[in-house]
C-alpha positions in Angstrom: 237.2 145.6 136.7 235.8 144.5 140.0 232.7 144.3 138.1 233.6 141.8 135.8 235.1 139.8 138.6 231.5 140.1 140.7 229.5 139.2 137.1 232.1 136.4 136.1 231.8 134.7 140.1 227.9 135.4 140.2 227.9 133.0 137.0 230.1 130.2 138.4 227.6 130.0 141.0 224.4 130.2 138.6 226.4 127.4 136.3 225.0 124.2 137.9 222.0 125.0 138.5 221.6 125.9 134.6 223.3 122.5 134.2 220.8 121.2 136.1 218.3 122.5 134.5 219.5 121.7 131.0 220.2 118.3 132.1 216.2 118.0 133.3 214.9 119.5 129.9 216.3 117.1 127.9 215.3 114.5 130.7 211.7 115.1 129.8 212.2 115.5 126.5 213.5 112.5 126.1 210.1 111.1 128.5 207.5 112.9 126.5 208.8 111.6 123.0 208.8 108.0 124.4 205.5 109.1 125.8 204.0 110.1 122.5 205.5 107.3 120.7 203.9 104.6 123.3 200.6 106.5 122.5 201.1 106.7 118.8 201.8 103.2 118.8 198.5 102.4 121.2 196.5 104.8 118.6 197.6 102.7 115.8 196.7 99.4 117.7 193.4 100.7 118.7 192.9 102.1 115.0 194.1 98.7 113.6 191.5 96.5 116.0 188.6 98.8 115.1 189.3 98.0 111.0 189.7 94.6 112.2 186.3 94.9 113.8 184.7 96.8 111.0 186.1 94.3 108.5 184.1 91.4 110.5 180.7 93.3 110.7 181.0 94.2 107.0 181.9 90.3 106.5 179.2 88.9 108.6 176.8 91.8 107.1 178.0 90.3 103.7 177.6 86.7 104.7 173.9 87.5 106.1 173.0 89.1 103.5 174.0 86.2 100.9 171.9 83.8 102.8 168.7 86.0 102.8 169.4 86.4 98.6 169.8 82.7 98.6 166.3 82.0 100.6 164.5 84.4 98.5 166.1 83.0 95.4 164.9 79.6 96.6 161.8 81.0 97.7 161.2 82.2 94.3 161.7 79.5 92.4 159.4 77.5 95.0 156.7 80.1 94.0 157.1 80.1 90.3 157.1 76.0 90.3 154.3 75.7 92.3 152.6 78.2 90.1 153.6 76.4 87.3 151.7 73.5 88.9 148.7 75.1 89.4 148.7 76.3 85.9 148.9 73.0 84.9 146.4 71.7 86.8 144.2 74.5 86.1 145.2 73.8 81.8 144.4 70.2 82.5 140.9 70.8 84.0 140.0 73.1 81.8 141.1 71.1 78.3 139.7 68.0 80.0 142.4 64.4 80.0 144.5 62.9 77.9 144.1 59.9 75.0 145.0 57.3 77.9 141.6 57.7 80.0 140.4 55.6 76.9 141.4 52.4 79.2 137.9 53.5 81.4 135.8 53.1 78.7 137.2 49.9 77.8 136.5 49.1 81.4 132.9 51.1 81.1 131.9 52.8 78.2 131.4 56.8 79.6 134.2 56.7 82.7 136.4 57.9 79.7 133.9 60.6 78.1 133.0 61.6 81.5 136.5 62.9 81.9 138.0 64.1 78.3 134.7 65.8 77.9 134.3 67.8 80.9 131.7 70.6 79.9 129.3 67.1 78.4 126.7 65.3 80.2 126.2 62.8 77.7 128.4 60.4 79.8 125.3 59.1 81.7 123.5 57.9 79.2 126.3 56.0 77.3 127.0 54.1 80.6 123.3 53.8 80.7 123.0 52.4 77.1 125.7 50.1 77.1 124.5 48.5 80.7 120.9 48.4 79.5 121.9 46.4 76.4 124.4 44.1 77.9 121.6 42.9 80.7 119.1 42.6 77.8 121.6 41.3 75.8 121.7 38.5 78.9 118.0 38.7 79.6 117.6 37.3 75.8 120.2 34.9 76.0 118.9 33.1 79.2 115.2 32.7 78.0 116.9 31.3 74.7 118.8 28.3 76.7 115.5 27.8 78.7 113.0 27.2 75.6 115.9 25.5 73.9 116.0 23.0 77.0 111.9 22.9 76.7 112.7 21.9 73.1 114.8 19.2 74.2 113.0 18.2 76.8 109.3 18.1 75.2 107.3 14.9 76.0 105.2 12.8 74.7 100.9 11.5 75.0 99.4 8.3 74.9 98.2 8.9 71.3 102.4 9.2 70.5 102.4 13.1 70.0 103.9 16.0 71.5 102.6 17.1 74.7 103.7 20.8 73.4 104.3 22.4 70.1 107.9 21.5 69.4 108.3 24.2 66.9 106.9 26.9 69.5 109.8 26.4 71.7 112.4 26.2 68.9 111.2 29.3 67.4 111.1 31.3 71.0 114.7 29.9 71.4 116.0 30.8 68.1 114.1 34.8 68.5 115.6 35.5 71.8 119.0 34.3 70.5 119.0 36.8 67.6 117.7 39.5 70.1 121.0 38.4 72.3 122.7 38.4 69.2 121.9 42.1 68.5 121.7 43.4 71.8 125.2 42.1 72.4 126.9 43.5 69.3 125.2 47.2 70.4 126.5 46.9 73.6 129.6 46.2 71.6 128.8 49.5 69.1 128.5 51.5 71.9 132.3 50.5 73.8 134.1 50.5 70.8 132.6 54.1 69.8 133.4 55.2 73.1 136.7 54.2 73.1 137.4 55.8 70.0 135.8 58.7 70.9 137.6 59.3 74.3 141.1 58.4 72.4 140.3 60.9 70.0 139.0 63.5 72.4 141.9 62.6 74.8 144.6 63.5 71.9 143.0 66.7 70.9 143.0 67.9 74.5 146.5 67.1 75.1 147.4 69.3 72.1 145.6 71.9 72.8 146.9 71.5 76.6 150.4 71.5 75.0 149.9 74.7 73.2 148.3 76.7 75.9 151.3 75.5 77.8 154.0 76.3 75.4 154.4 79.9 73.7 157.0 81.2 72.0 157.1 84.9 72.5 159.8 87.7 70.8 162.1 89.6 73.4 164.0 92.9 72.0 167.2 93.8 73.4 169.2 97.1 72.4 173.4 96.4 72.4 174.7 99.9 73.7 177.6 100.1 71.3 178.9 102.3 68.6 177.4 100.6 65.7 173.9 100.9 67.7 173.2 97.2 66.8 169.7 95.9 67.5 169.0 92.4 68.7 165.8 90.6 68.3 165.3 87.0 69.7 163.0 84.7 70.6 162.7 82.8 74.2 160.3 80.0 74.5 157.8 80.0 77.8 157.8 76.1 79.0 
């Protein structure tokens, strides 16, 4: 009995410090779960601020990258239209001009030829022809007017006749204006052949420009479906 009376005052004395004790425990229990909840919520902060931040690299990357497709696009088509020019001009100086460069030859007989008819060195002696017959053409028609004026103008002896043979004159006059006669309508000949010419070569160069530039070529696509249709089409290269 005394025992129990020792045991049950030994444990009235122990009581408030076990109180205590208690008390503390669930003091910083209390203190670590705020604790852990202030850091859970900072790890979710941090871990919402670095998807934030990953979400504007991968939008700027995205952005970036749009504009570098958008200069090579444009960079492409630059390339492919000025290699459409040069294959143009290339076409064009090879099949020589067009039906228009006829208005040269109107202006010169042979400026035209000289450029429908690139590969031909006939243009020289066109020009040379049709100049050489429009100065004789001129040479002629001068010493016409002179003897015709001698014609005119012969005078007359004491004995009452002609100082000169009238019908020398008349007949020198009359030959050197058939000769401009002639000489002028070659010189005529010789522009309107050329014209016609150039017009003529000028059209044919244009169509063959316009098929060399224009082909019509078959593309074959295959339709992955369950019928295993097959498509054939046509695209035309302008």
């Amino acid at each position: 009995m005394k025992h129990y009376f020792i045991t049950f005052l030994f444990s009235l004395l122990l009581f408030p410090a076990f109180a205590q004790d208690l008390e503390m425990n669930s003091i910083n229990k209390k203190e670590k779960e705020t604790a852990d909840k202030i850091a859970a919520e900072k790890a979710v902060e941090k871990a919402n601020a670095e998807a934030d931040e990953k979400a504007k690299l991968v939008a700027a990357k995205a952005a970036t990258d749009k504009i570098l497709a958008d200069n090579a696009a444009a960079e492409k088509a630059a390339a492919e239209k000025a290699a459409a020019k040069k294959l143009a001009r290339e076409n064009n100086m090879s099949f020589g001009g067009g039906p228009q460069y006829a208005v040269l030859s109107v202006l010169l007989p042979g400026m035209g030829d000289r450029i429908v008819n690139k590969n031909s060195k006939v243009w020289p002696v066109v020009t040379g022809l049709y100049v050489g017959s429009v100065a004789t053409a001129v040479f002629f028609k001068i010493n016409s007017n002179k003897n015709y004026q001698l014609y005119k103008n012969v005078g007359w002896d004491a004995d009452g006749n002609y100082k000169n043979d009238l019908n020398t004159f008349y007949d020198k006059a009359n030959n050197n204006n058939t000769n401009f006669n002639i000489m002028l309508g070659l010189a005529g000949s010789i522009l309107l052949a050329d014209v016609i010419y150039v017009a003529v070569k000028g059209a044919k160069n244009k169509n063959k420009y316009n098929k060399a530039s224009t082909f019509v070529f078959p593309v074959i696509n295959f339709n992955s479906s369950f019928n295993r249709s097959f498509q054939l089409s046509f695209i035309q290269k302008i």
